[in-house]
TIRO-2110 file (N, C-alpha, C; in Angstrom, 1 decimal):
// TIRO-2110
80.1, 111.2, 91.1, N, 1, A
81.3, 110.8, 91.9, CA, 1, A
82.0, 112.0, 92.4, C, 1, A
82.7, 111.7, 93.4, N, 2, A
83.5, 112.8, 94.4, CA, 2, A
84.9, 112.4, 94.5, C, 2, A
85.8, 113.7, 93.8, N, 3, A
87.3, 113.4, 93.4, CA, 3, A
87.4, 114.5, 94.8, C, 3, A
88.8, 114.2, 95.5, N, 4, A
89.7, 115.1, 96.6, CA, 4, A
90.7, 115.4, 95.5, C, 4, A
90.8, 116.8, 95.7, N, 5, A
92.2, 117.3, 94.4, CA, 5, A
93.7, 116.7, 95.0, C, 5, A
94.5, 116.4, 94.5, N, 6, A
95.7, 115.6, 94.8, CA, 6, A
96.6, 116.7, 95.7, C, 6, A
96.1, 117.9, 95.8, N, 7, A
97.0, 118.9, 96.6, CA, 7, A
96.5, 118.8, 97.7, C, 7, A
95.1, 118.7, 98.1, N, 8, A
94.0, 118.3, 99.3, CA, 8, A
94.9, 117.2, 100.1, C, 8, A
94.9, 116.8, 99.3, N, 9, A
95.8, 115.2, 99.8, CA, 9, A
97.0, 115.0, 100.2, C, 9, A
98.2, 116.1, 99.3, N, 10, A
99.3, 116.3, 99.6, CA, 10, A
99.0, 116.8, 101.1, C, 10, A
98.5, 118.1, 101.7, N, 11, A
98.7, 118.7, 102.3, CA, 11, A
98.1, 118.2, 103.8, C, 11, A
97.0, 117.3, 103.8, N, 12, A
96.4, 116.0, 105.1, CA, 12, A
97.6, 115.2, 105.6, C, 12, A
98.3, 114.8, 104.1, N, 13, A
99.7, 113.6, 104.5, CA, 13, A
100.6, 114.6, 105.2, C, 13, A
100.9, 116.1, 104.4, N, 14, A
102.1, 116.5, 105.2, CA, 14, A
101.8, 117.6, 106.5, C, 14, A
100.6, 117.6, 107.0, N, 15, A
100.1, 118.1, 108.5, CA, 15, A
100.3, 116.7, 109.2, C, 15, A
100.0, 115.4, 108.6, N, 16, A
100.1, 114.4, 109.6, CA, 16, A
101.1, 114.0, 109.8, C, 16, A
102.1, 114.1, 108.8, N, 17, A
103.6, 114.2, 108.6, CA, 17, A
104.4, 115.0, 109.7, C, 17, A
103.9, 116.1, 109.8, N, 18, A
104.5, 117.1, 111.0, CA, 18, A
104.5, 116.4, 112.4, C, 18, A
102.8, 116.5, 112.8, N, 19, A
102.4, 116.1, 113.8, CA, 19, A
103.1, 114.9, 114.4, C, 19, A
103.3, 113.8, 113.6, N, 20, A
104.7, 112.8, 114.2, CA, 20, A
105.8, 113.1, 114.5, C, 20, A
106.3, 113.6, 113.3, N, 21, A
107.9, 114.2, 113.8, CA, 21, A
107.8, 114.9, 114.8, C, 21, A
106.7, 115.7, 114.9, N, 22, A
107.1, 116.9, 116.1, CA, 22, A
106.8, 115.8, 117.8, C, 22, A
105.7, 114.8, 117.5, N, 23, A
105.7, 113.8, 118.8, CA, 23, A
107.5, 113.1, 118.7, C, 23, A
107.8, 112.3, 117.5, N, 24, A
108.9, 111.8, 118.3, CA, 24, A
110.2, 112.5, 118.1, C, 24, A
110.0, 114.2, 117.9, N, 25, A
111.1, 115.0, 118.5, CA, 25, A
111.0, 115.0, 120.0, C, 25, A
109.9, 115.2, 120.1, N, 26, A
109.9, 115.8, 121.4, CA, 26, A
110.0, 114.5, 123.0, C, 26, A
109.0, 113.7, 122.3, N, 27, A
109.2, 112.2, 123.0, CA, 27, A
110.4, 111.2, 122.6, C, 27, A
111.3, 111.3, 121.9, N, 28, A
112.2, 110.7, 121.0, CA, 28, A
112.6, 109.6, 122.2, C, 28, A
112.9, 109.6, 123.6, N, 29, A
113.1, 108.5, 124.4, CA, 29, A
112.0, 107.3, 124.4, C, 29, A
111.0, 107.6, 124.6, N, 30, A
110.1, 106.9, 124.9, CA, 30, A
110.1, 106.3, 123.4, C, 30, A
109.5, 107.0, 122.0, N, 31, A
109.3, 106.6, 120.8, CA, 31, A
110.3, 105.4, 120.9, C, 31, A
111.7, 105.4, 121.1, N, 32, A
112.9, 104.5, 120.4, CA, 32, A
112.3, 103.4, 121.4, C, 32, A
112.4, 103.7, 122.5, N, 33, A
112.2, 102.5, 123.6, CA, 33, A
110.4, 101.6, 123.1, C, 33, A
109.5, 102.1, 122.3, N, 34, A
108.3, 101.5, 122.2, CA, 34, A
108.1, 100.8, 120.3, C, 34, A
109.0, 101.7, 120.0, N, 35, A
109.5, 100.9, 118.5, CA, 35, A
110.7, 99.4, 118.6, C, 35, A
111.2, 99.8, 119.9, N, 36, A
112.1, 98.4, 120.1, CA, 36, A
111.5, 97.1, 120.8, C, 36, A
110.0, 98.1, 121.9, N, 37, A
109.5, 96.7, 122.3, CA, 37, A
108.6, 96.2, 121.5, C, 37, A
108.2, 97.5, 120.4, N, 38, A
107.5, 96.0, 119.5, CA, 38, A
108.1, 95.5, 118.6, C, 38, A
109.1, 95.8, 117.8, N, 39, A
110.1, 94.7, 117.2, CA, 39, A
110.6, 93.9, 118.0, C, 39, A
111.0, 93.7, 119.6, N, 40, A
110.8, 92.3, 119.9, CA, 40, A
110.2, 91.7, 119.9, C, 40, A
108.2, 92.1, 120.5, N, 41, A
107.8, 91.3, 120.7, CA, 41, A
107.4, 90.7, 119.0, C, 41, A
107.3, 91.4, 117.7, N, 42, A
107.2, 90.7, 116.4, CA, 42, A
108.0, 89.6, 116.5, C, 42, A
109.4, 90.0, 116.8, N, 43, A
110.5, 88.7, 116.5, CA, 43, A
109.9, 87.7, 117.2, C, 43, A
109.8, 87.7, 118.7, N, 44, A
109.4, 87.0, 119.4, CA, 44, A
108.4, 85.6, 119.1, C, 44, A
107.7, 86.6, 118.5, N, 45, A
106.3, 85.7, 117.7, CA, 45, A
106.4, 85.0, 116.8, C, 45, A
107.3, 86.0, 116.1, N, 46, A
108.1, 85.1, 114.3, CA, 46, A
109.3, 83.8, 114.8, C, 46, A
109.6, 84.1, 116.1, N, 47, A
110.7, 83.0, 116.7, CA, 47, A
109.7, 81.9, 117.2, C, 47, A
109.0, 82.1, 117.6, N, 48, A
107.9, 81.0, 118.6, CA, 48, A
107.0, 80.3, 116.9, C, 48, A
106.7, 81.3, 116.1, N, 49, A
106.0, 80.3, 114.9, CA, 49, A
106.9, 79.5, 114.5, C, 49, A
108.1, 80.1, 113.9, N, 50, A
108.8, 79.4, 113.0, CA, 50, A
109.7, 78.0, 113.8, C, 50, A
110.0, 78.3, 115.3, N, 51, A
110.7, 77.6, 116.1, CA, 51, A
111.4, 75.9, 115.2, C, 51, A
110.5, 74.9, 114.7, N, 52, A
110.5, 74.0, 114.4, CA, 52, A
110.9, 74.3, 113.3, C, 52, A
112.4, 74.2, 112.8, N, 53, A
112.6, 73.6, 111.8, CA, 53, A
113.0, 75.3, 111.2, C, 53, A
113.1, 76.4, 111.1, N, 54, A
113.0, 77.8, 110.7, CA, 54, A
114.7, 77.7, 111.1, C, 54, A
114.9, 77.6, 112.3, N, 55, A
116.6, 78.0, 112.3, CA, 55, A
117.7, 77.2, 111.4, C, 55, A
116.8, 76.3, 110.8, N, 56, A
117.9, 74.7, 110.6, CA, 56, A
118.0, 75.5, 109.3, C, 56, A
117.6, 76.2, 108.8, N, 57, A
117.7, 76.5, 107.1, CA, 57, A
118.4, 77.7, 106.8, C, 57, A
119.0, 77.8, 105.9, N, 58, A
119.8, 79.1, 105.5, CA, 58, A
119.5, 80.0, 105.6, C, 58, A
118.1, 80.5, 104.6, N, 59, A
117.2, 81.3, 104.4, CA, 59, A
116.6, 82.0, 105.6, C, 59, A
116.4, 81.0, 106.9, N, 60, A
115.8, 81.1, 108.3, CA, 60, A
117.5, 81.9, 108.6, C, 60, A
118.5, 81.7, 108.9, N, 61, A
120.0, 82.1, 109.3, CA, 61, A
119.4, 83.6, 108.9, C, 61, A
119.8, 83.8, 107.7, N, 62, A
120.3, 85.0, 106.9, CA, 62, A
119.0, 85.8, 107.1, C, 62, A
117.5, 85.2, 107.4, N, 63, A
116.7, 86.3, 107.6, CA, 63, A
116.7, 87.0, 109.1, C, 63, A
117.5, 86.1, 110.2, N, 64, A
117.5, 86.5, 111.5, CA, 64, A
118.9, 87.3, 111.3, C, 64, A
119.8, 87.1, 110.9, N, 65, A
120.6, 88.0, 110.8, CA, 65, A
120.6, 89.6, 110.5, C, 65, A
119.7, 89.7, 109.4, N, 66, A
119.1, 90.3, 108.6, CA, 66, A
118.4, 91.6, 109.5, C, 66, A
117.5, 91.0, 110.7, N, 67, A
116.7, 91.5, 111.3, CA, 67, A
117.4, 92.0, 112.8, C, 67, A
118.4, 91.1, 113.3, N, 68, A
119.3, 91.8, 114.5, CA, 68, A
120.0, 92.8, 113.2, C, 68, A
120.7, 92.6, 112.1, N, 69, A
121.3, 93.9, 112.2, CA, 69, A
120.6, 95.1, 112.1, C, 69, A
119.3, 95.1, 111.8, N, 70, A
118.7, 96.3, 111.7, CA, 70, A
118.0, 96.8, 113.2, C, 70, A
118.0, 95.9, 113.8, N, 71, A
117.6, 96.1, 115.3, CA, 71, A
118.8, 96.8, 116.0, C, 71, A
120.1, 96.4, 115.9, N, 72, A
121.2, 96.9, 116.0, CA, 72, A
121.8, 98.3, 115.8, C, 72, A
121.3, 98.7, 114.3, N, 73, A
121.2, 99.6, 114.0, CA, 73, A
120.3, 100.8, 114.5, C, 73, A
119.0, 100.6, 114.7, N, 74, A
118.2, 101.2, 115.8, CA, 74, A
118.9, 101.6, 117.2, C, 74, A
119.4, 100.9, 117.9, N, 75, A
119.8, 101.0, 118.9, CA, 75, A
120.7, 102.0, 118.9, C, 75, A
END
């Protein structure tokens, strides 16, 4: 069997780790604006499944709430 040493590992995650932050340093307009169009279009989808019967419940309330504030927050 073939073990990768756990520092091998550390160090793949935190080169890939860089390599993002340094894209949405540098692109940071674009990044916010394409993180926000796919959390619409998720909601979107989660609004069109659940449509029937999802808003009429509490649980449905407090999880849309839930999810504009954090969209909010992004913004």
């Amino acid at each position: 069997m073939h073990y990768i040493r756990n520092v091998v590992i550390e160090q793949i995650v935190l080169d890939n780790l860089k390599e993002i932050i340094g894209y949405v340093s540098a692109y940071e307009n674009e990044f916010v604006q394409l993180v926000m169009e796919t959390d619409v279009r998720q909601r979107n989808k989660d609004l069109a499944k659940h449509k029937n019967g999802w808003w009429k419940s509490k649980q449905g309330q407090r999880n849309w709430i839930i999810c504009f504030s954090v969209s909010m927050r992004i913004i």
